[in-house]
N, C-alpha and C positions, 0 to 999 in steps of 0.2 A: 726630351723637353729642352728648348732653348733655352743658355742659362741667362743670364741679366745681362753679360757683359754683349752676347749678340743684341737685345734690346738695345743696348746702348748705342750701340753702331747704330740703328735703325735713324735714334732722335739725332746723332750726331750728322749724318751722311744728309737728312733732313736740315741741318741746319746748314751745312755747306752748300746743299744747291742753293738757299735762301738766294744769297749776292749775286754768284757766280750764276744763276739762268735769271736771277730778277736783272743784271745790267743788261743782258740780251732786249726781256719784255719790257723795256724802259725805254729803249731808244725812241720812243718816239716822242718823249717826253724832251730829247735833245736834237728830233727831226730839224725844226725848223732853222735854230740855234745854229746846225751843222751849215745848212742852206747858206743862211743869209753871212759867216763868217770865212768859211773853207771856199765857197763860190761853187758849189752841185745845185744842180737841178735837182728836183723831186725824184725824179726816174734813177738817176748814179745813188742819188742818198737812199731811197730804198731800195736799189742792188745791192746794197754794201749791209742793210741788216738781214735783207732774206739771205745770202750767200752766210752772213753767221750764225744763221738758225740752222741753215743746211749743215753746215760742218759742224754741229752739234750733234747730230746723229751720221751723217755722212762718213763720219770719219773711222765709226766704229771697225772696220776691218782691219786698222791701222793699228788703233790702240787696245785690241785685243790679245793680238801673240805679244805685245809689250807685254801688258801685264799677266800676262801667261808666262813671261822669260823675266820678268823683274820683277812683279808683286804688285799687289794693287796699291799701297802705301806708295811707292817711289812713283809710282806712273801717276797718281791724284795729285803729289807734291809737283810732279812736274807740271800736269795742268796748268795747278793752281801758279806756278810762276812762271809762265805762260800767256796767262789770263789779265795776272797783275804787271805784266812787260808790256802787253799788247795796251792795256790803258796809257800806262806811264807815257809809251813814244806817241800812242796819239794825242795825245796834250801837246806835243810838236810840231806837228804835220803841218805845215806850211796850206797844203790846198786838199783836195776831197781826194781825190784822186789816190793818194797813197793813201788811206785809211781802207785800201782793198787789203793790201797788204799786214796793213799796224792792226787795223780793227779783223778785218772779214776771217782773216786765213789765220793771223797766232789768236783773236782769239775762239773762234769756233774751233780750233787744233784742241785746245787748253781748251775750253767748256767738254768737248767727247772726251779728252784722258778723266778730266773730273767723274764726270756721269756714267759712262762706260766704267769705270775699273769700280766705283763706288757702290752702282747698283748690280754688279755683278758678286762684288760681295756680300753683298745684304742677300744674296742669293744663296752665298757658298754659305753662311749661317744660317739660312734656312731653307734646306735642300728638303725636308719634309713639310711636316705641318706647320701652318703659320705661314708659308711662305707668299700666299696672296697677300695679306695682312700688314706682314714685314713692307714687301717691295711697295704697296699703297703710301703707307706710311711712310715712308721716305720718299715720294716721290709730292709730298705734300709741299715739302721744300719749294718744287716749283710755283704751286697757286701763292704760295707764303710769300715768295719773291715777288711776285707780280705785285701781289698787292702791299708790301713793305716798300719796294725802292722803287715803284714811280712816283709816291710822294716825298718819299727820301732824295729821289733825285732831280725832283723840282725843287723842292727845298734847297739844297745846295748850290743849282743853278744858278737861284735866283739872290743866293747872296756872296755866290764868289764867282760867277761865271761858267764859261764854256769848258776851256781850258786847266782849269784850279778844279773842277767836279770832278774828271777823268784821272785827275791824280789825286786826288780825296777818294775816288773810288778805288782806283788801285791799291791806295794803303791798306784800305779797309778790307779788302778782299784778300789780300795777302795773309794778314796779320789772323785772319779769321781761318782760309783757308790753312796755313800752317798750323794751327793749331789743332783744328777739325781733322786734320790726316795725318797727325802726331798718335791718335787715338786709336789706327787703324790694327785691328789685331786680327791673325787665323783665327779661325768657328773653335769652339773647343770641345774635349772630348765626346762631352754628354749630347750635342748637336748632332754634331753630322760624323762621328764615329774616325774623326783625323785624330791627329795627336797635334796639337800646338806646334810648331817647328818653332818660334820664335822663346815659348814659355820652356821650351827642353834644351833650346842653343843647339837643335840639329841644322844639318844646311840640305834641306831638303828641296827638292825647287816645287813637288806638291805631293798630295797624297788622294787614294782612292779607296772605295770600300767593294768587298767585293768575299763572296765566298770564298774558302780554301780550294773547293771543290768546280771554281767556277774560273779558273786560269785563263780555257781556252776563249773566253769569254773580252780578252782584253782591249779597250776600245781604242780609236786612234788619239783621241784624247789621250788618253793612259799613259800611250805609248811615248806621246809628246810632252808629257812632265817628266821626261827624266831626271835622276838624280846625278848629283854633283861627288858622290861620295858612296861606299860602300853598304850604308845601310840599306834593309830589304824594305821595298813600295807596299808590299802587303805581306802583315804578318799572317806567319802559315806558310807563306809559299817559300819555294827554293829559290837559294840564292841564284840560279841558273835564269831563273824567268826574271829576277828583279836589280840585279848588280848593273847598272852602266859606267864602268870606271874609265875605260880606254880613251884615249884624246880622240881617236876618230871618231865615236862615238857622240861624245861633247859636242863637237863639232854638230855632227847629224840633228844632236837635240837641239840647239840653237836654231837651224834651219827649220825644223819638224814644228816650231810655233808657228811661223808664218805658214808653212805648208799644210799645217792643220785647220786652218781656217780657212782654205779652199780646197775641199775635199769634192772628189770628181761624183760620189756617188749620191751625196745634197744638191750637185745641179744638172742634176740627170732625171732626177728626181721629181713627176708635174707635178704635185701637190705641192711642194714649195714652191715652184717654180710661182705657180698661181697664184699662190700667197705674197709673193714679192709684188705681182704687179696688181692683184686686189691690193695692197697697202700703198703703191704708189698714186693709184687713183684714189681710195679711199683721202689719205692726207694732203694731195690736190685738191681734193671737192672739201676738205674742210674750212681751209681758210677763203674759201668763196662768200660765205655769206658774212662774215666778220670784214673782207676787205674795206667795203663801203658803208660800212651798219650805221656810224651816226650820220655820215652824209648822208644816207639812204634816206634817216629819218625826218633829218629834216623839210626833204620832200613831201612828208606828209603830214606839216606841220607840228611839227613836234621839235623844240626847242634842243639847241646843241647839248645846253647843259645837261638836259634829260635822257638825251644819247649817251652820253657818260657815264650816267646811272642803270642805264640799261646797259653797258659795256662789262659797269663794274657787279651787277649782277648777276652777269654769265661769268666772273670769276669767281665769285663764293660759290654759285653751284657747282662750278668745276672743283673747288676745293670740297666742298661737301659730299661730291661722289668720289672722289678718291676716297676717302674716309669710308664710306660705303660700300665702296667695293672690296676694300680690303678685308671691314667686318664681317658680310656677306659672303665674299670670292670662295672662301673655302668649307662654307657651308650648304653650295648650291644643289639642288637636286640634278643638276646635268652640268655635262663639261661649261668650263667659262669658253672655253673654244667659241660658242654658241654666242656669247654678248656681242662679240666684233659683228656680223650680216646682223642681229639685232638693233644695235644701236645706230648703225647706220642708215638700215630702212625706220627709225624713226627717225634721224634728221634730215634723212629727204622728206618726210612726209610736212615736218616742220618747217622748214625750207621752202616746199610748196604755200605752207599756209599762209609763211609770212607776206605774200603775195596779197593777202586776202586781207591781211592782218595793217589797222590802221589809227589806233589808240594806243598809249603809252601803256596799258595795263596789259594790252595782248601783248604790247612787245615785251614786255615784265617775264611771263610766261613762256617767249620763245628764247628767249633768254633761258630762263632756267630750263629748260627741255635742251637748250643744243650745248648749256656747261654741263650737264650731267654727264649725258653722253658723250661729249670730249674727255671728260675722266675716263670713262668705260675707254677708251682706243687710246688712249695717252699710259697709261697708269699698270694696264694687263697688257701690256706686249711683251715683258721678259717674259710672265709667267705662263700665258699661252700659248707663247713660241715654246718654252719648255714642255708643254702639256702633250703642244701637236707632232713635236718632233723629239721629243726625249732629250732627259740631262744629257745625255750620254753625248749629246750633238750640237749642243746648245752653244760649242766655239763658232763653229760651222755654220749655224742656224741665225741665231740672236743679232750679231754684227750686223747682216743684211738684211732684216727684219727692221730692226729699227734705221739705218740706212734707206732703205727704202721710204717710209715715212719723212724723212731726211730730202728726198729725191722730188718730192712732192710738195711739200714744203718751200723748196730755193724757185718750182717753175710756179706756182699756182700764183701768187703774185702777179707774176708776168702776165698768165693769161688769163687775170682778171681784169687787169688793169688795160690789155689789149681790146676784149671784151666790149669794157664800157669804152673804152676812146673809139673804137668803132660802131657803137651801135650808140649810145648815148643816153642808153637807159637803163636802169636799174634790174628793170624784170629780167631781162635778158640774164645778167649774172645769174640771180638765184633759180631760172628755169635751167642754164647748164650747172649751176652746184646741186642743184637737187637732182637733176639726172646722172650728174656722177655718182652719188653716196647710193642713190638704186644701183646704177650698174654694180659698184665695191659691193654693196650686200649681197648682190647674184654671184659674184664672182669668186666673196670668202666663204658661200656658202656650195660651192664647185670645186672648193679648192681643199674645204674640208673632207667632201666625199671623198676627192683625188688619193687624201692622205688616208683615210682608213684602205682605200682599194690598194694604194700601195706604198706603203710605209716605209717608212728610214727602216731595213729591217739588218744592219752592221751587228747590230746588238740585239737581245731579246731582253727590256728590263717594262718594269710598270708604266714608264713613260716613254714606251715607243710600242708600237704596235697597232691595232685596230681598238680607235678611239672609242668605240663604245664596250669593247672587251676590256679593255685597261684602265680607261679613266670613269672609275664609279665611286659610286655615291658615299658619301660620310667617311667614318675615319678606316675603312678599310683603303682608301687610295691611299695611302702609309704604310701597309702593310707589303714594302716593298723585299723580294727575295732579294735581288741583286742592283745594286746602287753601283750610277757610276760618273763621279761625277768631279770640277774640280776643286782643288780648295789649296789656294797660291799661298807660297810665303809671303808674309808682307813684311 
């Protein structure tokens, strides 16, 4: 049973994304503002915020063996002063043009070290039950930001400027941030069966769980936290399997983070393979039908301010199905695997309709139908990526998964916006967004069969294998023999 102090991570790592992804979903709140001061056009000003949503998850392969080799705590502080540098210098930037750099690259760098090493934790605390629940929950921080600091950050705007908000934000995110990742601590015992490295003053660099009798069983994960010092990685075993003391060695582990996250036998692999590029169309075709939504609306008479309300009701649904899915996730009668081509062939099918659709109350409705199910594909991708492809691989796995959505994200912009400048109408977008989210449905649900027919099979643990043999119903998916999984100092 998780004890309070993982909880706590949960609401704290929640209130960190709060700032840190609401300055991201804000920008546009300071779209114009950039325009008419810096001297960008429309097209460079949003290059410069897709390109920081992309290295928000883009980035994950990067800031993975970081906090595999340093801990989640150091790599979140690094973000976080990262995040709050990247504001500071662009309060300086003379023209647009450098804010590729001050804005797009430190702070999308610093938003993945935050989110990456934060909800990898809320993972390593809840490596059993709870753990849809947990990672939901925290991932709330996002809809929270959204809807907290684009009034926050008009409000600021509008009484100290362009300039003066970017370093009022900076502070705030610092002060917030250092705080929120002062809190960060190992899972402890009664979780996930580590021992505290930080509560024993071991220097452990991680720990695994694993039977006495299950040695030969050791994963490359495993292999890749070695330790800094003589104690044994699992108790029971021989000091022969588990001592790394030698300087050559050290050496090798340091390398073995990054080498552990491109492992040859995850990209050999089609079911992942498909799963990369189902997500990359998938989160392509997402932000198609949001590109244009209240311009859209206005086209059919319906008042800008009312697009806004129809804006801000697709983000309470998205916050309401996070919540949802986390209460529900692990109480499903079938794998969550199964939501992702779900939720997709409904927002194509909604997508379609809103074609059809030409009243402020049906838009009310596609609204909340296409926030829902952007929680469902935003909110379950650590936990289905660990479902489909095992803890055991989840350095391997996770980074490009989310990356991916990353990938899709920095181009869909582009080719909506190319889209309607050539074609000049609106249908045309949402007939290629809705044909995309059908394709993504066919595709994760091919890429699903791919991974039961041939599975990450490194290791034999409950969450690898043939997904309808391993991943069952109620609290026997707990009932795991051999866990393997990681759980970093911080």
């Amino acid at each position: 049973m998780p004890s309070w102090r993982s909880w706590a991570i949960v609401g704290i790592v929640a209130i960190l994304f709060m700032p840190v992804i609401g300055v991201i979903t804000s920008y546009g709140v300071l779209f114009e503002q950039l325009e008419r001061q810096l001297g960008g056009g429309a097209a460079v000003t949003g290059w410069i915020g897709s390109v920081t949503y992309g290295l928000l998850c883009l980035a994950s392969p990067l800031s993975t063996p970081l906090f595999l080799r340093f801990g989640h705590r150091k790599v979140a502080l690094c973000g976080v002063v990262l995040c709050s540098a990247s504001l500071l210098t662009t309060s300086f930037v003379p023209h647009i043009a450098y804010m590729f750099v001050t804005y797009s690259l430190l702070y999308g760098l610093g938003a993945n070290f935050v989110f990456n090493s934060s909800i990898n934790l809320v993972g390593a605390h809840f490596q059993h039950k709870y753990r849809s629940l947990a990672c939901c929950l925290a991932s709330t921080g996002f809809a929270f930001g959204t809807l907290v600091m684009n009034p926050v950050t008009e409000a600021i705007l509008s009484a100290v400027g362009l300039r003066n908000t970017y370093r009022i934000l900076a502070a705030m995110l610092l002060v917030n941030g250092v705080l929120c990742c002062s809190t960060f601590v190992p899972p402890p015992d009664g979780n996930s069966d580590t021992t505290s490295d930080d509560s024993q003053h071991h220097n452990h660099e991680g720990r695994t769980l694993a039977k006495p009798s299950d040695t030969e069983h050791i994963t490359a994960t495993e292999k890749l936290m070695g330790q800094k010092n003589n104690t044994p990685e699992f108790e029971g075993q021989t000091s022969s399997v588990t001592n790394s003391t030698s300087t050559k060695e050290g050496k090798e582990n340091k390398k073995s983070h990054f080498q552990g996250v491109f492992r040859r036998n995850v990209w050999t692999n089609p079911g992942f393979l498909l799963w990369i590029l189902a997500n990359v169309v998938l989160s392509l075709s997402l932000l198609f039908p949001f590109f244009h939504l209240v311009k859209y609306m206005t086209t059919l008479g319906i008042p800008e301010k009312r697009g806004v309300i129809v804006a801000s009701v697709a983000g309470f649904a998205e916050l309401a199905g996070r919540v949802l899915c986390g209460v529900l996730g692990d109480n499903l009668p079938f794998p969550m695997a199964y939501l992702f081509p779900a939720a997709a062939l409904i927002m194509a099918v909604d997508t379609f309709s809103c074609l059809l659709i030409t009243t402020f109350t049906g838009m009310i409705i596609y609204a909340l139908v296409i926030g829902l199910c952007t929680a469902v594909i935003s909110c379950l991708v650590y936990v289905v990526n660990s479902e489909l492809f095992g803890l055991e691989n989840v350095d391997s796995t996770w980074p490009f998964s989310i990356g991916s959505q990353g990938l899709g994200g920095v181009i869909g912009p582009v080719i909506a916006g190319a889209i309607y400048d050539r074609t000049g109408a609106y249908s045309t977008l949402f007939y290629v967004g809705g044909g995309l989210l059908s394709l993504s449905s066919a595709l994760l649900l091919v890429a699903i069969w791919l991974r039961n027919a041939m599975p990450l099979t490194e290791v034999t643990s409950s969450d690898s294998g043939h997904l309808s043999e391993n991943i069952v119903i109620g609290d026997d998916r707990y009932n795991t023999p051999l866990i393997t999984e990681k759980v970093t100092t911080v």
